[in-house]
C-alpha positions in Angstrom: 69.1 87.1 59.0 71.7 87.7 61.4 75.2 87.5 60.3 77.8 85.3 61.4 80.5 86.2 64.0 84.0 86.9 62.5 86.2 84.0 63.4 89.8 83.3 62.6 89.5 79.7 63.2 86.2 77.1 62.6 86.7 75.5 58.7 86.8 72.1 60.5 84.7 72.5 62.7 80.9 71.8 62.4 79.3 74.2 64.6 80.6 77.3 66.8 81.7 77.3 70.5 79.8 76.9 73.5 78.2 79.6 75.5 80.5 78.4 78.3 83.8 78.2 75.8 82.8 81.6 74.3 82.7 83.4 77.2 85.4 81.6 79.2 87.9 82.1 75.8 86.7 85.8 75.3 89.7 88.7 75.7 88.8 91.8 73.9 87.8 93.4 77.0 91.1 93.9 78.5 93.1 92.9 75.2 91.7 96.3 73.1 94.9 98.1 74.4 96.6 96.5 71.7 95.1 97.6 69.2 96.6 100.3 68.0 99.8 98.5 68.2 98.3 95.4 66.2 97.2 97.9 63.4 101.0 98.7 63.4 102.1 95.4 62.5 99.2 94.8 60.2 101.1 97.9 58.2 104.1 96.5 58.2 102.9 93.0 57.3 101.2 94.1 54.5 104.3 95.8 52.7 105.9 92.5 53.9 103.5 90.4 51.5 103.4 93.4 48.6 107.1 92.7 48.6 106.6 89.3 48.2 104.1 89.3 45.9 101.4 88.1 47.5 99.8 91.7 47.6 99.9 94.1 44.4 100.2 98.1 44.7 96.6 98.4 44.3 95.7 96.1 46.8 98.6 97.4 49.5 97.3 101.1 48.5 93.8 99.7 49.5 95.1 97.8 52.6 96.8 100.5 54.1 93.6 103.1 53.8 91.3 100.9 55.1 93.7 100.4 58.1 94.1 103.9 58.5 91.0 104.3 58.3 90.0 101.6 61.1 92.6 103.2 63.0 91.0 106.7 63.2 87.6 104.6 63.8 89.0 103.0 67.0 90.5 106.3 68.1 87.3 107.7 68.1 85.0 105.5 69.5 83.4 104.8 66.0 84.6 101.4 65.7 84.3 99.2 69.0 85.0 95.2 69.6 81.4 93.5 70.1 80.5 90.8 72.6 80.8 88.4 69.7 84.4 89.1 69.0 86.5 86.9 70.3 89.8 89.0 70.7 91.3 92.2 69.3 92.8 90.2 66.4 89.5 89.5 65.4 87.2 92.5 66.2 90.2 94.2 63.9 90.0 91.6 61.2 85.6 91.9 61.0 87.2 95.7 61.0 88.7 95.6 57.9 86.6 92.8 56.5 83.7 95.5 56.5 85.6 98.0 55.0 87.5 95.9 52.1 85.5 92.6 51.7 87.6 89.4 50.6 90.4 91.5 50.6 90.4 92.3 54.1 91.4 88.3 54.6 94.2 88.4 52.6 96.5 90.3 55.5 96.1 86.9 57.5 98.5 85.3 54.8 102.2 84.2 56.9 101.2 85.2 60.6 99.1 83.7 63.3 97.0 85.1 66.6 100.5 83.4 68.2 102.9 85.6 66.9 100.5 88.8 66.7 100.2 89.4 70.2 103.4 88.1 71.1 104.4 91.1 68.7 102.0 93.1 70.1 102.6 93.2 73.7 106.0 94.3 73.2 105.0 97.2 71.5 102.6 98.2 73.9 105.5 97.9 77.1 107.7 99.2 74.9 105.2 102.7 74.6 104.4 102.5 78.0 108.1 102.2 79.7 108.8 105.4 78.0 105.7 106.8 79.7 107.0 105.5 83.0 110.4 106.6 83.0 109.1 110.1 82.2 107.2 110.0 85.1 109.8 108.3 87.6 111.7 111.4 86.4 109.5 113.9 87.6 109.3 112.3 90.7 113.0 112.4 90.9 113.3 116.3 89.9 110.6 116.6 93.0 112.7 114.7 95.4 116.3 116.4 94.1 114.6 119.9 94.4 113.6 119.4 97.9 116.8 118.0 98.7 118.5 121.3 97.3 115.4 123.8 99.0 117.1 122.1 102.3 120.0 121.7 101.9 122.1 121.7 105.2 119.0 120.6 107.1 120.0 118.0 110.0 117.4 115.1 110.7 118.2 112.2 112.6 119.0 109.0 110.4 118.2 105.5 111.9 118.7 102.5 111.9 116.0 100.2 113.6 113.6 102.8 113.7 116.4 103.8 116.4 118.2 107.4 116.3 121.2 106.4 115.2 123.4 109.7 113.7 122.5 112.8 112.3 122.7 113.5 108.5 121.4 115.8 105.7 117.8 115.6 105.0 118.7 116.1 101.8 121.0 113.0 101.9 117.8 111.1 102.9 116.0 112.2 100.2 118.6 111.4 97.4 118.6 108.1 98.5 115.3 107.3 97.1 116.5 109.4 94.0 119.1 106.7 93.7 116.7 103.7 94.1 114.6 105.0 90.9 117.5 105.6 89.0 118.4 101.7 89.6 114.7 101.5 88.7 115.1 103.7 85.4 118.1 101.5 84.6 116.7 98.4 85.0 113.2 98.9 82.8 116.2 100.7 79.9 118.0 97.7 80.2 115.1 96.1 79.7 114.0 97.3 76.7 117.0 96.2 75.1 115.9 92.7 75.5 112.4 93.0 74.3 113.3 94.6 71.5 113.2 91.7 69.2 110.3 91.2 66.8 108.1 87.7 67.3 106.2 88.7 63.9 106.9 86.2 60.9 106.9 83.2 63.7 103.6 82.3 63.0 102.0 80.0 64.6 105.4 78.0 65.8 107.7 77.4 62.6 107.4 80.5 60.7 105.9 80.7 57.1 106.8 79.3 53.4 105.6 82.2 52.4 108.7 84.3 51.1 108.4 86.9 54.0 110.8 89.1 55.7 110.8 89.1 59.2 113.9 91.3 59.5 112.1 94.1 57.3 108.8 93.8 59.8 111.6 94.1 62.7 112.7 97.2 61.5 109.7 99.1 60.9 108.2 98.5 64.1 111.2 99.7 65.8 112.9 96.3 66.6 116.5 95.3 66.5 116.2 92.5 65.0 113.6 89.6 64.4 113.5 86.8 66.9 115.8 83.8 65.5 114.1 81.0 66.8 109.8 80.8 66.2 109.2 78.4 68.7 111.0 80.8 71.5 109.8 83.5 69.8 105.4 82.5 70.3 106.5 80.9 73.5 108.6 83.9 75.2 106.7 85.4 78.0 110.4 86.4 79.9 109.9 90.0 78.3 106.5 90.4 80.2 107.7 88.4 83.4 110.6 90.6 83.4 108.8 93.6 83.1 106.7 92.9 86.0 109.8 92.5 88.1 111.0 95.9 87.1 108.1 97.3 87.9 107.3 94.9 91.4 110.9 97.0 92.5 109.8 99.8 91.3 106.2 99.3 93.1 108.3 98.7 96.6 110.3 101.9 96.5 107.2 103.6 96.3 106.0 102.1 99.3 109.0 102.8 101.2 109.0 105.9 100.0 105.4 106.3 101.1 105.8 104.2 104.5 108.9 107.2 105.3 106.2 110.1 103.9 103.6 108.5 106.9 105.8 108.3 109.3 107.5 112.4 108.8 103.8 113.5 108.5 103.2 111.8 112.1 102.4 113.8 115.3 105.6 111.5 116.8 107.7 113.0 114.1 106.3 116.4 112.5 109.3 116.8 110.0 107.0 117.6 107.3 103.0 119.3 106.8 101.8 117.6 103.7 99.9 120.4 101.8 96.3 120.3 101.7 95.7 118.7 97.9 97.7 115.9 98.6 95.8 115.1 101.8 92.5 113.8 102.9 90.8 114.1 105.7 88.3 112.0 107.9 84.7 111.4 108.4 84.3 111.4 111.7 87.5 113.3 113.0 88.0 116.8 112.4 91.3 117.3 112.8 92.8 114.4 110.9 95.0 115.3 108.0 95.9 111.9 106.3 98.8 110.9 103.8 96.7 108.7 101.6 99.0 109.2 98.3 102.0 107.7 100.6 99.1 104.9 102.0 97.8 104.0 98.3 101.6 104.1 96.9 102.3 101.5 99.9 99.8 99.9 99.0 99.7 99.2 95.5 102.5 98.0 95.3 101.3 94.5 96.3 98.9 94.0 92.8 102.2 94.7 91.1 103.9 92.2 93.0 101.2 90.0 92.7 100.9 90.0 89.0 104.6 89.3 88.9 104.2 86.2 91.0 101.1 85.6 89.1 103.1 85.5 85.9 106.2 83.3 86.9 103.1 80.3 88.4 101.4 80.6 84.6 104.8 80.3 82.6 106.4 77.5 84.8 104.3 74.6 83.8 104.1 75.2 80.0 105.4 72.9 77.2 106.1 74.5 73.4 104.8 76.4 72.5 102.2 78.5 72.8 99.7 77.4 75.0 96.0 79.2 76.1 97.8 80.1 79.8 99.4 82.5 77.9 95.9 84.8 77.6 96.9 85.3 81.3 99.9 87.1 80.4 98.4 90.5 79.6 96.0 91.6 82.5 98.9 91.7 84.9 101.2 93.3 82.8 98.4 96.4 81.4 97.5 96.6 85.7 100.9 97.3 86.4 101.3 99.7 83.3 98.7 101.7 84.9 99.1 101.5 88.2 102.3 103.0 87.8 101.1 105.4 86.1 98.3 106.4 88.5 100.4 106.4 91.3 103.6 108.1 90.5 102.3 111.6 89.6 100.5 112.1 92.8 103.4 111.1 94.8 105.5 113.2 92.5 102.9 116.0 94.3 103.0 114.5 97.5 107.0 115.4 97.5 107.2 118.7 95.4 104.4 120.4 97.7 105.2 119.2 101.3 106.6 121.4 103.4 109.7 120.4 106.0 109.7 121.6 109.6 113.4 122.4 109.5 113.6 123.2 113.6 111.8 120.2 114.3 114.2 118.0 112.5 117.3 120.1 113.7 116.0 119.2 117.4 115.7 116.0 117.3 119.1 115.3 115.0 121.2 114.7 118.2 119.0 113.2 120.4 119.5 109.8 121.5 123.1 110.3 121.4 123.4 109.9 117.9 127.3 111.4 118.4 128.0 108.5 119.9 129.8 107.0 117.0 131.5 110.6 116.4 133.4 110.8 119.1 134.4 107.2 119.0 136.2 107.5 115.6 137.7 110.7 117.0 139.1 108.5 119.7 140.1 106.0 117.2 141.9 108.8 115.0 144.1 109.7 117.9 145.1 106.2 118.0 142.4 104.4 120.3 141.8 100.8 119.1 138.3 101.0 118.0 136.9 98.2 120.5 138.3 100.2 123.2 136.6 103.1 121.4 133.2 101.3 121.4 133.5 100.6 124.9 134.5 103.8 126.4 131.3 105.6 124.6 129.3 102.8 125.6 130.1 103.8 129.5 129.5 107.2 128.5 125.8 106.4 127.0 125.0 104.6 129.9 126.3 107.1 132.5 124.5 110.3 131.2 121.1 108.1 130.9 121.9 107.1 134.7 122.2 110.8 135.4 120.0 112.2 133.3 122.1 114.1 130.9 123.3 114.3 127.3 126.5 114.8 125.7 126.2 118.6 125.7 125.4 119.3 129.4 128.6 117.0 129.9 131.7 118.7 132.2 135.3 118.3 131.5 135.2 116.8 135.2 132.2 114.4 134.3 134.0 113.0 131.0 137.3 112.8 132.6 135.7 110.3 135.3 134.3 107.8 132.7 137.1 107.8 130.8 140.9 109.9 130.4 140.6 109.1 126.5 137.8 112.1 127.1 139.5 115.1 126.9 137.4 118.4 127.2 138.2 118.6 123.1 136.0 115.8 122.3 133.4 118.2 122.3 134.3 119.2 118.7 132.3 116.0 117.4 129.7 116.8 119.7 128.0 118.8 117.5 125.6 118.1 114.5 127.3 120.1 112.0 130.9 119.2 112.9 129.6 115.3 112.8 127.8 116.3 109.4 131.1 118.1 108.0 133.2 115.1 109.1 131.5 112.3 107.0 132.9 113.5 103.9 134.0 110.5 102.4 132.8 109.3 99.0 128.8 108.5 99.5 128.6 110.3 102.5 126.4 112.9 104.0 129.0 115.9 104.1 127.3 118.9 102.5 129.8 118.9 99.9 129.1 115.2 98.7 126.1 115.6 98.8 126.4 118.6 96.2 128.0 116.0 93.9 125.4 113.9 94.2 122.1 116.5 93.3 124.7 117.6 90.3 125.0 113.8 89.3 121.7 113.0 89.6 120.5 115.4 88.1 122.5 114.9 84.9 121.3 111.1 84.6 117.5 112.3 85.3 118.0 114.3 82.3 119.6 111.8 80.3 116.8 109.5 81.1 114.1 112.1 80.5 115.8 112.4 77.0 115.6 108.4 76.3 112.0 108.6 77.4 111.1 110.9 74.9 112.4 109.3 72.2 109.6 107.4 69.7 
């Protein structure tokens, strides 16, 4: 006789689901990652109820072997969920049901499916954020060492797509080391928030059971236990929040990635991506194609699309928790892993390309991107700026109807658009005079842009050290 599937609901009900409810309510095929995580709090719980009597030594001592014991089971392959368990509660309960008998259904006492996973999932981001902040790190130590391998390398910078004026390559590149350490910030700051423990909620109104949810808390690494159960089994923010952090995060890889396809152009040619971080094509020989800058691009939109996802579930929903909430996890373990997927290859992508330094020199001045130099040296010997603005403005348009740029200028030609023009203007006509000049705080002079490698570097470090801590 076959034997009945562990269930962790049924005593008033007659006869078991549906084929059609079965499969349609079925999780444990994405929700297994938590495992490990709900064997945690199963731990914890059952000191919780030891403590309260409800559990003596003998039985804890049991309790905690056979979970130890299902844990090494499930971390090697030994013990797996079956098509007949419903989610990873219950393919861990039949777990420890097999391994302790009656026992086994004793550790359900003062907690409920609700307050499990809503425990559960925080753990598991909680993990995994570490995981990512280690390796937004790496891709900032690849970034910040190619911004000090070329340092004093002139590119153009835009605006527009349009040449606008020159600046540091390595300026260029910090910039995106800035827009991860926002990103760094934002999933830290984030953990403070979810660091609260849903466990001892049950299933809405917490327990009569003489628990303590405040012990639970603090062995699992939590602040502090959630003060309201209804918030607490209801609370998605934590996941929803997540997903935004890492939707931002998703975007500045694909701007990263959109700048990496656009320097590996023919148009452009600042940078020769090396050979294993490239592909190639099937029908064109010579095609060398950034598809780690492509797939970081695109990615990005599942990410974003599991945030939006997210926000349509949770909008609708009354207290507390409600079956929608199953949809909360798929989204959020995508987006965990996705990230994780994508960031060490374009940590590759950066640390082995290599920068065609005369290219980028060449084209640093073109378009008269000294325009704006020499109109704030006319407005530093006292030229109203709008007077400024014009007088360059007749000079951009008189060297593109003659067919000349700034440098092939004579004192003779500049004197004749304008007698602010003196033959010393040419001391801003250069890249690294214009360079050396923007040496204000946050610009691209070579020695702010020292302070900025130095400064990075120290809060990379600081966040590498957070990372690593358990």
């Amino acid at each position: 006789m076959s034997k009945a599937p562990t269930r962790l609901w049924g005593g008033r009900f007659e006869g078991g689901p549906s084929d059609a409810l079965a499969r349609l309510s079925v999780s444990v095929q994405f929700d297994w990652r938590l495992a490990p995580y709900d064997l945690m709090g199963s731990r914890a719980h059952a000191r919780v109820l030891n403590r309260a009597g409800l559990l003596d030594d003998d039985e804890l001592t049991r309790m905690l072997d056979a979970i130890d014991d299902l844990e090494q089971a499930c971390a090697s392959g030994e013990f797996r969920p079956t098509v007949a368990d419903e989610d990873v509660h219950t393919a861990l309960e039949r777990g420890l049901l097999e391994r302790l008998g009656s026992l086994g259904g004793k550790l359900r006492a003062g907690r409920s499916r609700n307050d499990q996973v809503a425990t559960d999932l925080r753990l598991y981001l909680r993990d995994h954020v570490r995981r990512i902040v280690s390796r937004l790190v790496e891709l900032q130590t690849s970034l910040i060492g190619q911004a000090e391998a070329n340092m004093g390398v002139a590119c153009p910078g835009m605006t527009h797509l349009q040449h606008a004026q020159p600046v540091l390559f390595s300026h260029q590149l910090l910039a995106h080391v800035h827009a991860i350490s926002r990103d760094i910030e934002r999933f830290q700051d984030w953990d403070k928030r979810a660091a609260i423990s849903p466990l001892g909620s049950g299933a809405l109104a917490g327990s009569s059971l003489p628990l303590d949810p405040q012990a639970v808390a603090e062995e699992l690494g939590f602040t502090a236990a959630a003060a309201n159960s209804m918030d607490a089994v209801s609370d998605r923010d934590f996941v929803a929040e997540f997903l935004f952090a890492a939707a931002l995060t998703g975007v500045h890889l694909s701007r990263l990635g959109e700048e990496v396809c656009l320097w590996a152009s023919q148009e452009f040619r600042w940078i020769e991506m090396d050979d294993t971080y490239a592909t190639g094509s099937s029908i064109m020989p010579q095609k060398k194609n950034p598809d780690v800058a492509e797939l970081a691009r695109g990615k990005a939109g599942r990410i974003i699309g599991a945030l939006v996802g997210l926000l349509t579930t949770l909008k609708g929903l009354p207290l507390t928790y409600n079956r929608d909430l199953q949809e909360d996890k798929e989204g959020a373990f995508d987006a965990v892993e996705t990230l994780l997927l994508v960031l060490p290859a374009v940590s590759g992508l950066i640390a082995t390309m290599r920068v065609n330094t005369e290219r980028m020199e060449e084209l640093a001045p073109q378009g008269f991107a000294l325009a704006t130099d020499l109109a704030e040296l006319l407005v530093r010997r006292g030229v109203v700026f709008r007077d400024a603005h014009e007088v360059v403005g007749h000079l951009v348009v008189w060297c593109q109807v003659n067919d000349k740029d700034f440098g092939d200028l004579t004192d003779e030609e500049l004197a004749k658009v304008s007698p602010h023009l003196t033959p010393d203007v040419r001391e801003v006509l250069n890249v690294p005079g214009a360079i050396a000049s923007r040496k204000a705080h946050g610009g691209t002079a070579p020695e702010r842009v020292q302070e900025q490698i130095e400064n990075l570097r120290a809060s990379s470090d600081a966040a590498a050290s957070w990372a690593s801590e358990s």
